[in-house]
C-alpha positions as CSV (number, residue, x, y, z in Angstrom):
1,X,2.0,30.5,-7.1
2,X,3.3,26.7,-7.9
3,X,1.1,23.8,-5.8
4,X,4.8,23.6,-4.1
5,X,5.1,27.4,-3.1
6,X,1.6,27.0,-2.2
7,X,2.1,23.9,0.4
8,X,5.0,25.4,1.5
9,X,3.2,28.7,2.6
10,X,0.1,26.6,4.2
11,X,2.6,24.5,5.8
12,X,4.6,27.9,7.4
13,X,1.1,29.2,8.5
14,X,0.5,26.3,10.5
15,X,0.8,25.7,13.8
16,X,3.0,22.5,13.8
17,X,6.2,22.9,13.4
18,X,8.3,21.5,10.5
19,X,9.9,18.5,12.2
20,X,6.1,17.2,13.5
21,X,5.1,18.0,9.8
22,X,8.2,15.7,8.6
23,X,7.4,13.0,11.1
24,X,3.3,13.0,10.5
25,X,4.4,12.8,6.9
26,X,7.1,9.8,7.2
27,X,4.3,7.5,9.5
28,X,2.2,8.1,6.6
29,X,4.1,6.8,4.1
30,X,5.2,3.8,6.0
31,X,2.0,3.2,6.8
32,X,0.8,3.4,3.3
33,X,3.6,1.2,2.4
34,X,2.6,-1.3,4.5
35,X,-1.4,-1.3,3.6
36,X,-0.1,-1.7,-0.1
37,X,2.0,-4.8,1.0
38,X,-1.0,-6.3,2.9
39,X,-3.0,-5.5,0.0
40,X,-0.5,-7.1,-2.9
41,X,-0.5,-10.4,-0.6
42,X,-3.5,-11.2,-0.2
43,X,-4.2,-10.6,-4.1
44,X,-1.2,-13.0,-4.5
45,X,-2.8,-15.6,-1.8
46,X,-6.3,-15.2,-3.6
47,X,-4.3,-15.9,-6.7
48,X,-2.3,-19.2,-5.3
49,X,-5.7,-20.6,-4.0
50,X,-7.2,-20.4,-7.1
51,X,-3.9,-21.7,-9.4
52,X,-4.1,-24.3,-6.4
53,X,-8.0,-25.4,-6.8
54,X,-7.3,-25.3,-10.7
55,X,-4.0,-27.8,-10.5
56,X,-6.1,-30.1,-8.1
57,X,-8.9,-30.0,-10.8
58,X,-6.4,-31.4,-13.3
59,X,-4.5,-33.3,-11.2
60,X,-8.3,-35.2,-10.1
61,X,-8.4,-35.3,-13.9
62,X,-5.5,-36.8,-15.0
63,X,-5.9,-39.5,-12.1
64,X,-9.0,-40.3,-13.5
């Protein structure tokens, strides 16, 4: 039996039906979308702070 036959016959010998299986399944992936956005910006925020402190640096330096 495939992993795909497999999920399908654990999903048909559950109790939710396939429409509540289709909607748990879509919040998920928004969701998960949305974690992975809020975790790529603040990488890129961590990123721009430190580009910024290293430009100031230079900046000082050049001033100097």
């Amino acid at each position: 039996m495939t992993k795909e036959n497999e999920n399908v016959s654990i999903a048909n010998k559950s109790s939710y039906t396939e429409e509540e299986i289709k909607a748990a399944y879509e919040k998920g992936k928004s969701e998960g979308r949305i974690e992975g956005m809020l975790a790529y910006q603040k990488r890129l925020i961590e990123n721009l702070q430190r580009d910024n402190a290293s430009l100031n640096q230079k900046l000082q330096e050049i001033k100097k």
